[in-house]
Each structure stands twice: as structure tokens, then as C-alpha cells.
TIMAR-672605 format. One record per residue (C-alpha): residue in three letters; z, x, y. Coordinates in steps of 0.5 Angstrom, whole numbers, m for minus. Layout:
<r res="ALA" pz="Z" px="X" py="Y"/>
...
***
This chain:
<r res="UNK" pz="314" px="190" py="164"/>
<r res="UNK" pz="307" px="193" py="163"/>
<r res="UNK" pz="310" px="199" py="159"/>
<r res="UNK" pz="313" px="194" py="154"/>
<r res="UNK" pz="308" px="191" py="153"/>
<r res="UNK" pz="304" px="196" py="152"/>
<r res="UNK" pz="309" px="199" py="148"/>
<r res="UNK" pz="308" px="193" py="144"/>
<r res="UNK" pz="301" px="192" py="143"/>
<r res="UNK" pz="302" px="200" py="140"/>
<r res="UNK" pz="306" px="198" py="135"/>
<r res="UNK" pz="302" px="192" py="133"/>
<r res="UNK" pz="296" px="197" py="133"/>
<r res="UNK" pz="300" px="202" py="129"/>
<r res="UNK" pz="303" px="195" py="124"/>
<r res="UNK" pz="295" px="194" py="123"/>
<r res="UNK" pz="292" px="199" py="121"/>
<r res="UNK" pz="297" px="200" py="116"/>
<r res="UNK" pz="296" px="194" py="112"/>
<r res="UNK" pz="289" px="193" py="114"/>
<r res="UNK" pz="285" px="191" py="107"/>
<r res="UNK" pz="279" px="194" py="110"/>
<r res="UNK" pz="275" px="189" py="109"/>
<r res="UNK" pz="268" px="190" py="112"/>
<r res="UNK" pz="267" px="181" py="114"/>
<r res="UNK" pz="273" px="180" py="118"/>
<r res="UNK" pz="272" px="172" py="118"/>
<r res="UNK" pz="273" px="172" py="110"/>
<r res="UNK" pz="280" px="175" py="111"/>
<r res="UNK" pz="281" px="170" py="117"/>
<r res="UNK" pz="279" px="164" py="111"/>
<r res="UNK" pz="284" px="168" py="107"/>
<r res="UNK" pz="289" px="166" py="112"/>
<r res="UNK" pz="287" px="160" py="112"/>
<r res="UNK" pz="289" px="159" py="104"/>
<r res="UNK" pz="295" px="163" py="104"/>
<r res="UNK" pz="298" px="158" py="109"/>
<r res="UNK" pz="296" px="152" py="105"/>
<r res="UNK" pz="299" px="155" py="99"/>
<r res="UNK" pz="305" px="158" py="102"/>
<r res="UNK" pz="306" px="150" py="107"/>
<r res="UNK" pz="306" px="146" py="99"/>
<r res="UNK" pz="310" px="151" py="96"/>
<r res="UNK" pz="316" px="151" py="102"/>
<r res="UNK" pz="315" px="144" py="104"/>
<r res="UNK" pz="315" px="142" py="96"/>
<r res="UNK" pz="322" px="146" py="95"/>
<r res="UNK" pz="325" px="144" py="102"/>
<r res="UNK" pz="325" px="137" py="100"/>
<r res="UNK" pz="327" px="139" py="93"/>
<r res="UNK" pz="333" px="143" py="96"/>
<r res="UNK" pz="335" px="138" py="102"/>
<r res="UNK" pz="331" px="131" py="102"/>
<r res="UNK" pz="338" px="128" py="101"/>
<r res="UNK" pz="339" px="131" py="109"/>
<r res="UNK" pz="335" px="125" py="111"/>
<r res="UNK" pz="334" px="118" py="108"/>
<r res="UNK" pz="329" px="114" py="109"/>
<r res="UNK" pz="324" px="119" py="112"/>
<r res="UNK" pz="320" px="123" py="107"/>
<r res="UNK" pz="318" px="117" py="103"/>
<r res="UNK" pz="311" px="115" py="105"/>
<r res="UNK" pz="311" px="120" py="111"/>
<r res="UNK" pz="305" px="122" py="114"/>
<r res="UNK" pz="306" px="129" py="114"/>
<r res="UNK" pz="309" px="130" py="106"/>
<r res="UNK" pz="302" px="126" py="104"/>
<r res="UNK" pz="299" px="132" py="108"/>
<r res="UNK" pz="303" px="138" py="106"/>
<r res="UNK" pz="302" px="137" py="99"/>
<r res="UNK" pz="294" px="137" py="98"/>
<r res="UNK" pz="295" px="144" py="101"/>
<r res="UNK" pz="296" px="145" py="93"/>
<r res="UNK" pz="287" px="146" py="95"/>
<r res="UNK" pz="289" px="152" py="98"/>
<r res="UNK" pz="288" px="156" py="92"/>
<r res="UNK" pz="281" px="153" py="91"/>
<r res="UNK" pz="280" px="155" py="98"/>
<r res="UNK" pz="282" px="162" py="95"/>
<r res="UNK" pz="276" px="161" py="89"/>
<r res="UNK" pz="271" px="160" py="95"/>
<r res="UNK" pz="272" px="166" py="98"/>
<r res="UNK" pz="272" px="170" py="91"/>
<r res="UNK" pz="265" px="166" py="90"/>
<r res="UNK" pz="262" px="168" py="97"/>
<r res="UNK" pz="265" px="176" py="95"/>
<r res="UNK" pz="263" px="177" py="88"/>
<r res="UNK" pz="257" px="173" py="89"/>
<r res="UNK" pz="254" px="176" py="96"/>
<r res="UNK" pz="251" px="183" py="93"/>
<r res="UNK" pz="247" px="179" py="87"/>
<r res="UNK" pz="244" px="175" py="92"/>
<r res="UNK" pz="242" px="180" py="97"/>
<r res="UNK" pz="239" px="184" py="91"/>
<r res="UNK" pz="235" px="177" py="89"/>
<r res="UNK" pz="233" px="174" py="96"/>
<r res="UNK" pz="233" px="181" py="100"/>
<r res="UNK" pz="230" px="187" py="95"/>
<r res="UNK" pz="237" px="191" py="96"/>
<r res="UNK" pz="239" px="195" py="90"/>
<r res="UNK" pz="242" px="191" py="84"/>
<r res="UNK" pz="250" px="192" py="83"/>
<r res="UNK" pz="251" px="197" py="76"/>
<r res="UNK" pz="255" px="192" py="73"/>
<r res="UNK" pz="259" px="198" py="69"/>
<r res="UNK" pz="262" px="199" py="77"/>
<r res="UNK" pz="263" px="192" py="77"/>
<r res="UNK" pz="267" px="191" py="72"/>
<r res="UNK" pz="270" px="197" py="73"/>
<r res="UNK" pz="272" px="196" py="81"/>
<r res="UNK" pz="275" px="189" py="79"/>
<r res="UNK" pz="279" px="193" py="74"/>
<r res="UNK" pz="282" px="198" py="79"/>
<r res="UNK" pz="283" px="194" py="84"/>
<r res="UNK" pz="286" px="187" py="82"/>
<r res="UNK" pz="289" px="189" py="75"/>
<r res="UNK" pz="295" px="195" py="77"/>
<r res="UNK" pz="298" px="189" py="82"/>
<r res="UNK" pz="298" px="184" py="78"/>
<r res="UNK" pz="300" px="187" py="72"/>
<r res="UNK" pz="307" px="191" py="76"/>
<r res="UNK" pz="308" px="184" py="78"/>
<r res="UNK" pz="308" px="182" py="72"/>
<r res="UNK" pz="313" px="187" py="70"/>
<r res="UNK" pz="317" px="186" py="76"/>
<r res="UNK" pz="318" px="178" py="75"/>
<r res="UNK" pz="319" px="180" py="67"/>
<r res="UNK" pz="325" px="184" py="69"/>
<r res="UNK" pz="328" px="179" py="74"/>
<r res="UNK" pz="328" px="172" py="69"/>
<r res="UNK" pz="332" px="177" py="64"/>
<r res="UNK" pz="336" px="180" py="69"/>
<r res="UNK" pz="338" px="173" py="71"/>
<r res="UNK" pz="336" px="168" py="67"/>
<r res="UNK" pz="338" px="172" py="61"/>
<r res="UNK" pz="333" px="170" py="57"/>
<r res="UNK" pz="331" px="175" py="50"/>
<r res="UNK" pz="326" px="180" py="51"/>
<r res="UNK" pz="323" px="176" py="44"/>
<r res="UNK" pz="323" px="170" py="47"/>
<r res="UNK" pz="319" px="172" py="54"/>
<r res="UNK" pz="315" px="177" py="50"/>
<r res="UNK" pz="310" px="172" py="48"/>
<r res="UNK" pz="308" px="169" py="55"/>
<r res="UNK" pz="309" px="176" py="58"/>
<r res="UNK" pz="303" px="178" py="53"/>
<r res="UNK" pz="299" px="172" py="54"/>
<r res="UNK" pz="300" px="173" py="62"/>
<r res="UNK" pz="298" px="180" py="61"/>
<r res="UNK" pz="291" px="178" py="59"/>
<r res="UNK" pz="290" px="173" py="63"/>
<r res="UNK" pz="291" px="168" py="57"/>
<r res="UNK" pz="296" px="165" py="57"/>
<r res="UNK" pz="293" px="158" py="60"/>
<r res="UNK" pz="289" px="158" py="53"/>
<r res="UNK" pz="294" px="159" py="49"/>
<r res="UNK" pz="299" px="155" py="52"/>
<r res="UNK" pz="296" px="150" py="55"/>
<r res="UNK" pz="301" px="150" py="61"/>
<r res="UNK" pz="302" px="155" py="67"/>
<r res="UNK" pz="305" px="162" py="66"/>
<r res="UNK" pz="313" px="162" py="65"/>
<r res="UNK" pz="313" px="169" py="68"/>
<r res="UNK" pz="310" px="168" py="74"/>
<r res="UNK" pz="307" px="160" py="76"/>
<r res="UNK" pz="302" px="162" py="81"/>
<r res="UNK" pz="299" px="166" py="75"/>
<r res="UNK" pz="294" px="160" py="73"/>
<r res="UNK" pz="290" px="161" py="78"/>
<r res="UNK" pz="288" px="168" py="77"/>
<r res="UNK" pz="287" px="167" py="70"/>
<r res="UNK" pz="280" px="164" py="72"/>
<r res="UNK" pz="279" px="168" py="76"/>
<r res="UNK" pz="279" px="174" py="71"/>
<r res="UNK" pz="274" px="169" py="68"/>
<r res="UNK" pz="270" px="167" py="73"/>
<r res="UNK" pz="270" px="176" py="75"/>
<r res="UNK" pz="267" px="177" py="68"/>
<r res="UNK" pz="262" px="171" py="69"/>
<r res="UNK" pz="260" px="172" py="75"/>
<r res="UNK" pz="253" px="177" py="74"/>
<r res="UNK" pz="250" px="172" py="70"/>
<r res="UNK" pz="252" px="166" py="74"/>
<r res="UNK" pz="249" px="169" py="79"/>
<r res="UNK" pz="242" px="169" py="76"/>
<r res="UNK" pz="241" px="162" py="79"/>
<r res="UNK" pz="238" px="166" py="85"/>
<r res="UNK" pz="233" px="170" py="81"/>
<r res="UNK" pz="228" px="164" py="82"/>
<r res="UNK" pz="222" px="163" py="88"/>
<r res="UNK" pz="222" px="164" py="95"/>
<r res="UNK" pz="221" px="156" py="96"/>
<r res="UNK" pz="225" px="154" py="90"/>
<r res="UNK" pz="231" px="159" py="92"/>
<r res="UNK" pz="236" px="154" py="93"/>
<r res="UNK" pz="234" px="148" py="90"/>
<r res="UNK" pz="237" px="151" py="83"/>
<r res="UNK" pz="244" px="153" py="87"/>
<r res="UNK" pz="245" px="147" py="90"/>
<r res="UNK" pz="243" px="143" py="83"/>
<r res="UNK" pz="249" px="147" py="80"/>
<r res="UNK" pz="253" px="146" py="84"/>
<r res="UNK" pz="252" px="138" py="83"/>
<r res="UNK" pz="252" px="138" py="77"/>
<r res="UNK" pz="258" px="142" py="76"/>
<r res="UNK" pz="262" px="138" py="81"/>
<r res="UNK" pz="261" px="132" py="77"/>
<r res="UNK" pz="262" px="135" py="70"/>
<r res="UNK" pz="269" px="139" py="72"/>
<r res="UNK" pz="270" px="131" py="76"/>
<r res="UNK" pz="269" px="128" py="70"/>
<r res="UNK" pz="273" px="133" py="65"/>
<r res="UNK" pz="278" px="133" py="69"/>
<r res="UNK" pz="280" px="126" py="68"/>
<r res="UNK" pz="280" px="127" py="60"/>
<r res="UNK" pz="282" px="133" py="59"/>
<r res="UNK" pz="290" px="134" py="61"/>
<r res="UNK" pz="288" px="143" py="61"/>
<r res="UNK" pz="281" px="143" py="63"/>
<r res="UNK" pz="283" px="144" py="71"/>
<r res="UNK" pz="286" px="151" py="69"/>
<r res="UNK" pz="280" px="154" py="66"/>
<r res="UNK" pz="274" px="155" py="70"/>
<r res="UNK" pz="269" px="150" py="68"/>
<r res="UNK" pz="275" px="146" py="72"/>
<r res="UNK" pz="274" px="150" py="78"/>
<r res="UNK" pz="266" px="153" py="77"/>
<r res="UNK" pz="264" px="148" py="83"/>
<r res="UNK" pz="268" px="153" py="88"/>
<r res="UNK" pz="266" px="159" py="87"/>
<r res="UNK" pz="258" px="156" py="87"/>
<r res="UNK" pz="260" px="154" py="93"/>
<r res="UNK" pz="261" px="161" py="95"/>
<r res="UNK" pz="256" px="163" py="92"/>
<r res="UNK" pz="251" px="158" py="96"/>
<r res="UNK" pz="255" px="160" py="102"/>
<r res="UNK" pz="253" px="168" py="100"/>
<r res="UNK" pz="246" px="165" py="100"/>
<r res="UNK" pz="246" px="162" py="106"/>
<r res="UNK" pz="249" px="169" py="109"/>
<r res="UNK" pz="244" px="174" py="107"/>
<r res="UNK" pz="239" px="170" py="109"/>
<r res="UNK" pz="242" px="169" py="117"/>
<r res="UNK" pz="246" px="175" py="117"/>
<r res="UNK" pz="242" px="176" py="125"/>
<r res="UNK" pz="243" px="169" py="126"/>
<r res="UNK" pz="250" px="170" py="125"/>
<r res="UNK" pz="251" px="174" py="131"/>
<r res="UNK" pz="249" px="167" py="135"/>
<r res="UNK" pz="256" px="164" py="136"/>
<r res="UNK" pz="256" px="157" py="139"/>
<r res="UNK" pz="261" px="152" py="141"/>
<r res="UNK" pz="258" px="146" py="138"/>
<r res="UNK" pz="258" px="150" py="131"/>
<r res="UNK" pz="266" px="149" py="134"/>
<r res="UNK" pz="266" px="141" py="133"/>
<r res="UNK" pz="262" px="141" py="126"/>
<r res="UNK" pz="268" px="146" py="124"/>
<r res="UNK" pz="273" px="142" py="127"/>
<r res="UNK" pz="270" px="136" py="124"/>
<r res="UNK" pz="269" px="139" py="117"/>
<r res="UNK" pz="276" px="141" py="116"/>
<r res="UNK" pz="278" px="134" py="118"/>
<r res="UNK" pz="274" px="131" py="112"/>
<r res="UNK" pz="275" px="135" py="107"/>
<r res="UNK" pz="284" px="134" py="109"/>
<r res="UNK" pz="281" px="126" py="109"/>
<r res="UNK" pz="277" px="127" py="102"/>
<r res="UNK" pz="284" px="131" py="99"/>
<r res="UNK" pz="288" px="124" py="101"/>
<r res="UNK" pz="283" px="120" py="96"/>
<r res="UNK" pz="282" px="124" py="90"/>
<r res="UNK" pz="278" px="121" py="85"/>
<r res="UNK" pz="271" px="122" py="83"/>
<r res="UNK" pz="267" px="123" py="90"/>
<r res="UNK" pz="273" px="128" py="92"/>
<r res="UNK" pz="271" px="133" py="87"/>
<r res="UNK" pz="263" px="132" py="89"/>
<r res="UNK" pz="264" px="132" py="97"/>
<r res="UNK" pz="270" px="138" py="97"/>
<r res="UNK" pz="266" px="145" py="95"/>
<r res="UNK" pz="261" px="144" py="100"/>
<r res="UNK" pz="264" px="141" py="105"/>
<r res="UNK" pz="269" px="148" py="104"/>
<r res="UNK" pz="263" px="152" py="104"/>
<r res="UNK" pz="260" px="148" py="111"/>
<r res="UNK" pz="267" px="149" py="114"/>
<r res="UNK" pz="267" px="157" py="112"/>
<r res="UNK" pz="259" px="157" py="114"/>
<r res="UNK" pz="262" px="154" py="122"/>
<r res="UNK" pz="267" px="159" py="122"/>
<r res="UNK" pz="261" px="165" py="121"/>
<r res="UNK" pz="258" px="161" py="127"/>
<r res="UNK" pz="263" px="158" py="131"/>
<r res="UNK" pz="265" px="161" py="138"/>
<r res="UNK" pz="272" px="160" py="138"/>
<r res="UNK" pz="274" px="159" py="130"/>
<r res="UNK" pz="271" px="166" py="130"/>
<r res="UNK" pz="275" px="168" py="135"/>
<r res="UNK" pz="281" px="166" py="133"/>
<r res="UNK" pz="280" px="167" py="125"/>
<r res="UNK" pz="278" px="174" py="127"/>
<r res="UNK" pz="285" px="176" py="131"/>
<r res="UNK" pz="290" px="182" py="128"/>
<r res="UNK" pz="296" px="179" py="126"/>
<r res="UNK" pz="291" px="173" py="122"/>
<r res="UNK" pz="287" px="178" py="119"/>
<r res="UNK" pz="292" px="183" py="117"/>
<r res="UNK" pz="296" px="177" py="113"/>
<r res="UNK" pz="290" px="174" py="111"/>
<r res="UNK" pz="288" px="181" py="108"/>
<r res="UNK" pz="295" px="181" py="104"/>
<r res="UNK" pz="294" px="175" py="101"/>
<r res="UNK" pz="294" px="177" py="94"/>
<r res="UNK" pz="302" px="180" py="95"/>
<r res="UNK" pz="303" px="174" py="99"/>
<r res="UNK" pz="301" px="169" py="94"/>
<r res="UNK" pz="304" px="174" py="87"/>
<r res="UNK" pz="311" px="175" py="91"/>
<r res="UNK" pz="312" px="168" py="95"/>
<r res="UNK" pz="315" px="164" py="88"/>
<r res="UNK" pz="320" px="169" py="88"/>
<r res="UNK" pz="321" px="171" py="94"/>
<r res="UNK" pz="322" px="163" py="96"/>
<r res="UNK" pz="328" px="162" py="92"/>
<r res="UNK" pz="331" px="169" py="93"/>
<r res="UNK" pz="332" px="167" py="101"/>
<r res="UNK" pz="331" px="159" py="101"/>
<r res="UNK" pz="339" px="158" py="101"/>
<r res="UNK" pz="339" px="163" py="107"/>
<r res="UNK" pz="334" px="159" py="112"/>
<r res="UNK" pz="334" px="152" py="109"/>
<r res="UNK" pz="341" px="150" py="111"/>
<r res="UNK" pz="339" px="151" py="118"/>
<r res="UNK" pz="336" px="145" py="121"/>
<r res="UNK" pz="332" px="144" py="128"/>
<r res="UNK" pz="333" px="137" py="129"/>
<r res="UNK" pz="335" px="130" py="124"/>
<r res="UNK" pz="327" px="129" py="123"/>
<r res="UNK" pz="325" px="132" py="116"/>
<r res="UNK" pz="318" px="134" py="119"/>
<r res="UNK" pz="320" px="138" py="125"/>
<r res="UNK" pz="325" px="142" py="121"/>
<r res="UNK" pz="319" px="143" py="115"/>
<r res="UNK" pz="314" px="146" py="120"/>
<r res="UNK" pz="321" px="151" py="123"/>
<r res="UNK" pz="322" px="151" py="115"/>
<r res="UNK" pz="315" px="153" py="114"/>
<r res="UNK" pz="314" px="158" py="119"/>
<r res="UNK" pz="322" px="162" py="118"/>
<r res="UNK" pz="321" px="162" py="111"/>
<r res="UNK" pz="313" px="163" py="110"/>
<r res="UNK" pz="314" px="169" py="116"/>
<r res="UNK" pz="320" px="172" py="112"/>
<r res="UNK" pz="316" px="172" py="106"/>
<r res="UNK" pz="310" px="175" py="110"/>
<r res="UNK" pz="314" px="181" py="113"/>
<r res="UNK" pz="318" px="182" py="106"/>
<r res="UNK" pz="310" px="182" py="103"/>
<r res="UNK" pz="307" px="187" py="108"/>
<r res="UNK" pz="312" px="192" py="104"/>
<r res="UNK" pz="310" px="190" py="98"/>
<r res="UNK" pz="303" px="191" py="100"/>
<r res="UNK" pz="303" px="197" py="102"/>
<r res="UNK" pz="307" px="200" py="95"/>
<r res="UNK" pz="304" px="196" py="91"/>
<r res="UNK" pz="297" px="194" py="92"/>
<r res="UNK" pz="295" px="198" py="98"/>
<r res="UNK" pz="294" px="204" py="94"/>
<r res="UNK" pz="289" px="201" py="89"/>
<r res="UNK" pz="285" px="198" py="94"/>
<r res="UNK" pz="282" px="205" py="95"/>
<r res="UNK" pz="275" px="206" py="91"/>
<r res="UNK" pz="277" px="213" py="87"/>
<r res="UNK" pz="284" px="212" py="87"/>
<r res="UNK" pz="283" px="214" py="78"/>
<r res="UNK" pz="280" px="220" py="79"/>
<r res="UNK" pz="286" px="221" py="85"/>
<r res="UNK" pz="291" px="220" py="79"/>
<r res="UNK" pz="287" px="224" py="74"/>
<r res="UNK" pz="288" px="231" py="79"/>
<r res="UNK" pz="296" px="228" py="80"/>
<r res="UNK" pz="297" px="228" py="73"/>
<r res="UNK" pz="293" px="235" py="72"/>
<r res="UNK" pz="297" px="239" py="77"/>
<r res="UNK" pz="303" px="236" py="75"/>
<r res="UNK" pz="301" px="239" py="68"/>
<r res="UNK" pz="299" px="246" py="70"/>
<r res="UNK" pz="306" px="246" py="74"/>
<r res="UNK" pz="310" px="243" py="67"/>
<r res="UNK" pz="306" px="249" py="63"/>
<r res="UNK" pz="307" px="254" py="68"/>
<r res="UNK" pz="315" px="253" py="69"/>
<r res="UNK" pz="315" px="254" py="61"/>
<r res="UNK" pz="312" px="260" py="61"/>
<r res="UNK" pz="315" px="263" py="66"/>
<r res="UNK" pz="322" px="261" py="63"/>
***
């Protein structure tokens, strides 16, 4: 048993290291978890009911459990948090800590060749897919293909890209990766004064996205709509740099004030309104400051197997809308019980960990590889060396 066991451990370890994003903060990957499952939970549960509902009459409508499951839509917006206290944590430590300001070449340079090579094989990989399958003429799909490309297609079409639908949201981020430097003089103000105008940004924004959104049918899929999330990771970035000792302190109590978080923040997203897009920003940056803090939900967020996910959740989330469709019919005719909600959980986690096990591969082909900070001039030296090589073989004939 122990030589199994072991046996086991070493295998996981290994699997780890493998797929391991290599993320200094290990509690931002455990949040990103906590996203990836959100979104994959709405997506699965969405297309089970499409698929199945008829199976079980009388349940879904007005069930508890459908009405929790469909606000885990927030998860992308957990996602922006996170990429607000990221992008926004080495600006701030220059402001409020005197560390070296980030060259914004190299910024703008590292956003390039790490986030736009998986995306833009992605792209291509679905394009292919929708003409294998569906078709359609490369005229008709070149437009939105183009517009998705550069990270436009929101704009221009006013809807969410036909290429692959989980794409909106990256687009504000492109958005928000290109704002992100100048936002971030927010903090550039006093030390008495250094969060006043952090948190009036974040108010103010919160209720001018609120008010926008009612009136305008596009506005949530820009980043005016969705500013208020990443200046909530941008106050948690504050909060950070400036309580990195105080972090090391774990308690339990931070434990309940979590738990407690997390509970209203699912209450709010059951009543959306006006007071819902004021309250959710911070209380998504109360619950993240409680998981730097909390004794246990550090503890768990923190795990292998959850930090692993986590840090694959940018394959996880480009892949999961064809990979659902593509195994949907295979799974979701099995069922656990005649209960719609216990056989959406067993759904849930047989579907959303294939997805899981089938994405480890494509990250480790597709995204891996560009996670490295001199992978360009790696390429550039292959290119070379494969041109030397051509060169000689003609030489030599």
C-alpha cells in the first residue's frame, strides 16, 4: 500500500511539475481556480439542461440550484480581478514601495508573447473546425476571424465573436493590458491620501459601469463596462505590497470573513441591479485579501491539484466551448440519479475534469512554451540554425 501510494504521489509530483505555470503567488492560481470552475459549472450546467432537461419535468423551473449555477457567468469577472491585482502589482510597489518602474517596452512586450501566440492558434484551430464542420465559406468566416484577431470584434460587431464565444472577454482584457500603465497612476498621489483616490475610482466607476450597462445593450463588452474589477484588483495590489509581512500571519478568523464573503457576493449575484454592481468588486477583493490571509482557504487554494488547474485556466477557458460539444453526447446521457441537480453536480465534475485532462495537453503544446520570458530569441537561434543547416545541404549538393 505504501509503495502505491508513493508510487502515486510521484506521479502527481511529476504531472505537476510538468504543467506547473510557474507563478510566484500560489493563492492567485488557487483564485484562478475558483474562476475556471465557475465558468466551466455555467457552461455545463447551461448545455446539460439544453440537452437533457426534458429528462426531468417539474424540476429545473425555479430550482435553487439552476438559480445558483447560472450567476457562476461572474467567474469571468473573477478572472478580471485577478488580472487587475497582476498587471497592477508592479506599478504600485514602484509608487507606494520605491522599487524600479516597469520599462513599459517590456510590458507591452511580454503581454505580446505570452498571451497573443495561444490565442491566436486558438483562433485558427476553431476557424478550421467551424469550416470542417459547419461548412460555412472562408469569405463568410474571414471577417469575424480578422475582427477576433485583433481583439475587435466586439466593436464591430456589437456581439460576441462567432469564432469562438468565450473570446469577449479577452478582448477587454487586450483593452485593459493596454490601459493598465496609465491607470495605475491612481497611486501616484501621497502617503495619507495613497487610498482614498484608489477606492473613489472604484466607486465612481462601479456606479457609472451600473448605470451604462442599463442603457446600453454593448457596453458590458468593453472595458468601461467591466473597469470596476480590475480597480478592485488594483486596490488588492495596494493592499498587498503594503502587508506582504503581515500576509505571512494566517489566522482562522480571516477563515469566517471568507466564508462570509463569498456567501454575499453568491446572495448579491442573485439580485442584480444597481447595488449589485457597486457591492461586487470589493467584496470579490475582500474574499481574495481572505484567501492571502485565511489559515484554511490558503491552505486549500494553495493544494497541487488546484494550483495546477488553476494555472491552466487560459487553455482551460479557450478550449472548454468546443471541447463541451465535442464530449457532451458521450457523458450526459448517463445519469446518477432522477434528481436534475445531483446528476448536474456528477455532470459537472465528469464533464469539466475531462475537459481539465484533455486541456493539460493542449497547455502543455500550446501555451506552455510561450510562458517562457526568452522563448523569441529561442526561436530566432531555431530559425537560424535551420537556415545554416538549408544553406549547407545546398552547398554541399
Amino acid at each position: 500500500m505504501k509503495t502505491a501510494n508513493t508510487s502515486r504521489k510521484g506521479i502527481w509530483t511529476l504531472f505537476s511539475r510538468v504543467t506547473s505555470s510557474g507563478k510566484i503567488i500560489p493563492e492567485i492560481d488557487g483564485l484562478r481556480f475558483i474562476a475556471i470552475l465557475w465558468v466551466l459549472g455555467f457552461h455545463i450546467n447551461g448545455e446539460y439542461i439544453k440537452v437533457m432537461g426534458g429528462h426531468f419535468p417539474g424540476q429545473i423551473q425555479g430550482s435553487s440550484f439552476r438559480r445558483v449555477v447560472e450567476t457562476w457567468d461572474f467567474g469571468v469577472q473573477l478572472f478580471f480581478v485577478i488580472s487587475g491585482f497582476i498587471l497592477g502589482l508592479p506599478f504600485v510597489r514602484h509608487y507606494w514601495n520605491g522599487t524600479p518602474k516597469p520599462r513599459l517596452g517590456q510590458y507591452y512586450l511580454r503581454r505580446v508573447t505570452r498571451i497573443e501566440p495561444p490565442y491566436v492558434i486558438n483562433l485558427m484551430f476553431c476557424s478550421a473546425l467551424i469550416i470542417m464542420v459547419k461548412g460555412p465559406p472562408l469569405s463568410e468566416l474571414l471577417p469575424h476571424l480578422m475582427a477576433s484577431l485583433f481583439y475587435v470584434h466586439n466593436l464591430v460587431f456589437h456581439s460576441v465573436s462567432s469564432i469562438n464565444f468565450v473570446t469577449w472577454s479577452l478582448e477587454i482584457e487586450a483593452q485593459f493590458y493596454l490601459a493598465a500603465p496609465w491607470l495605475t497612476l491612481i497611486f501616484a498621489v501621497s502617503h495619507r491620501r495613497r487610498y482614498a483616490l484608489p477606492m473613489v475610482a472604484l466607486f465612481t466607476s462601479a456606479v457609472a459601469a451600473g448605470w451604462l450597462n442599463q442603457f446600453s445593450p454593448v457596453v458590458h463588452l468593453t472595458i468601461l463596462g467591466q473597469l470596476p474589477y480590475f480597480l478592485a484588483g488594483f486596490l488588492l495590489a495596494g493592499w498587498y505590497s503594503q502587508n506582504e509581512a503581515f500576509l505571512s500571519k494566517k489566522s482562522l478568523g480571516w477563515d469566517l470573513a471568507g466564508a462570509a464573503a463569498w456567501a454575499t457576493i453568491q446572495l448579491v449575484l442573485l439580485h442584480k441591479g444597481m447595488a449589485s454592481a457597486i457591492l461586487l468588486p470589493p467584496l470579490v477583493a475582500l474574499a481574495y485579501a481572505c484567501v492571502f490571509k485565511g489559515r484554511l482557504l490558503g491552505a486549500i487554494l494553495t493544494r497541487p491539484v488546484i494550483t495546477v488547474i488553476g494555472g491552466m485556466c487560459y487553455t482551460v477557458y479557450l478550449y472548454h466551448p468546443f471541447l463541451k460539444s465535442a464530449l457532451k453526447h458521450l457523458l450526459f446521457p448517463f445519469q446518477v440519479t432522477t434528481i436534475y441537480w445531483v446528476n448536474a453536480v456528477a455532470q459537472i465534475l465528469a464533464l469539466g475534469g475531462s475537459i481539465v485532462l484533455v486541456c493539460s495537453l493542449f497547455f502543455l503544446v500550446f501555451e506552455k512554451p510561450f510562458m517562457y520570458r526568452d522563448w523569441p530569441a529561442g526561436f530566432r537561434g531555431l530559425i537560424r540554425r535551420f537556415a545554416a543547416r538549408r544553406l549547407l545541404a545546398d552547398v554541399n549538393k
